[in-house]
C-alpha positions in Angstrom: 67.3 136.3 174.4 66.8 137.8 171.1 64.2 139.6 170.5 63.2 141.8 167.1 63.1 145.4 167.8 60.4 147.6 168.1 61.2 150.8 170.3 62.3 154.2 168.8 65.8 153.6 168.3 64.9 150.4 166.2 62.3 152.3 164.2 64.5 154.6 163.5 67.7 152.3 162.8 64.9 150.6 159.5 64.4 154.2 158.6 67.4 155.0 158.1 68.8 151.9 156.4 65.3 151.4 154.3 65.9 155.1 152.9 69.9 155.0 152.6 69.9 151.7 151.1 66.2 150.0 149.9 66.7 146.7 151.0 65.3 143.8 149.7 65.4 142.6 153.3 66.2 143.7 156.8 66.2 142.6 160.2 66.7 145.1 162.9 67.6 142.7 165.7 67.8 144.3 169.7 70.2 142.1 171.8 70.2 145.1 174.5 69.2 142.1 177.1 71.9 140.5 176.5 74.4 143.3 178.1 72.1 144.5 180.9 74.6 145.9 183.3 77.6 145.5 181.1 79.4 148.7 179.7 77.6 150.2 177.2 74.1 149.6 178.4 72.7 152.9 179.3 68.9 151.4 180.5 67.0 152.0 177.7 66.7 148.7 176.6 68.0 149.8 173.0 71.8 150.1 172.9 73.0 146.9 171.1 71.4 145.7 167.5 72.2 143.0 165.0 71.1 144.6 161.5 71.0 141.8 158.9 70.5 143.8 155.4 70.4 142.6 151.7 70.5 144.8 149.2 71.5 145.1 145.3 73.6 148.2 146.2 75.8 145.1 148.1 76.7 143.9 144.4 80.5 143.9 143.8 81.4 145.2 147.5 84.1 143.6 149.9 82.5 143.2 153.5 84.0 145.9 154.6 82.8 148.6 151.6 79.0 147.4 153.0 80.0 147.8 156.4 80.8 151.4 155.8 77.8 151.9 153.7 75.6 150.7 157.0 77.6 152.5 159.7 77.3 155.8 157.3 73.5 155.4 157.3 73.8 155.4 160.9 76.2 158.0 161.7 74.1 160.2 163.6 72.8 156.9 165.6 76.3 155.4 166.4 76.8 158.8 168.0 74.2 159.3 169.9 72.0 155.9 170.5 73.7 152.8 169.5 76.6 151.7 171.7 77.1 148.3 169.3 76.5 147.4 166.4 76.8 143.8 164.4 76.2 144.1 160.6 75.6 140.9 158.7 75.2 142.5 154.9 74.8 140.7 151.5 74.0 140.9 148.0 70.5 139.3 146.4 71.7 135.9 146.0 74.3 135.4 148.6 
């Protein structure tokens, strides 16, 4: 099951996006129960998210120019924190 995130690791996934990008809308998604025991899943509950942003600064971008823009806001947690990462992005309007 899905469930929307709330642990450190969430809280600091919406920090970082909300500052990096101001979203008009975001949805930090933890589907960490979904891979319990599968590669990956280190037992914190927190090591695969589904970020669904929408932001102006998504205005003119291929998918894959807003992909970067997400996985640069969360450089430091791709490294350390976040073992996967799905990234639904979109312009105001999409």
């Amino acid at each position: 099951m899905t469930s929307p995130a709330t642990g450190p690791v969430a809280a600091a996934i919406t920090a970082q996006l909300t500052a990096a990008l101001a979203p008009s809308h975001l949805e930090v998604i933890n589907d960490s129960a979904h891979h319990a025991g599968h590669m990956g899943d280190d037992g914190s509950g927190e090591s695969h998210f589904t970020v669904v942003v929408e932001t102006p600064a998504f205005i003119g971008l291929s998918r894959v120019q807003r992909q970067r823009l997400v996985n640069n806001a969360l450089s430091e947690l791709l490294q350390t924190s976040i073992h996967a990462l799905a990234i639904k992005a979109r312009a105001p309007g999409e």
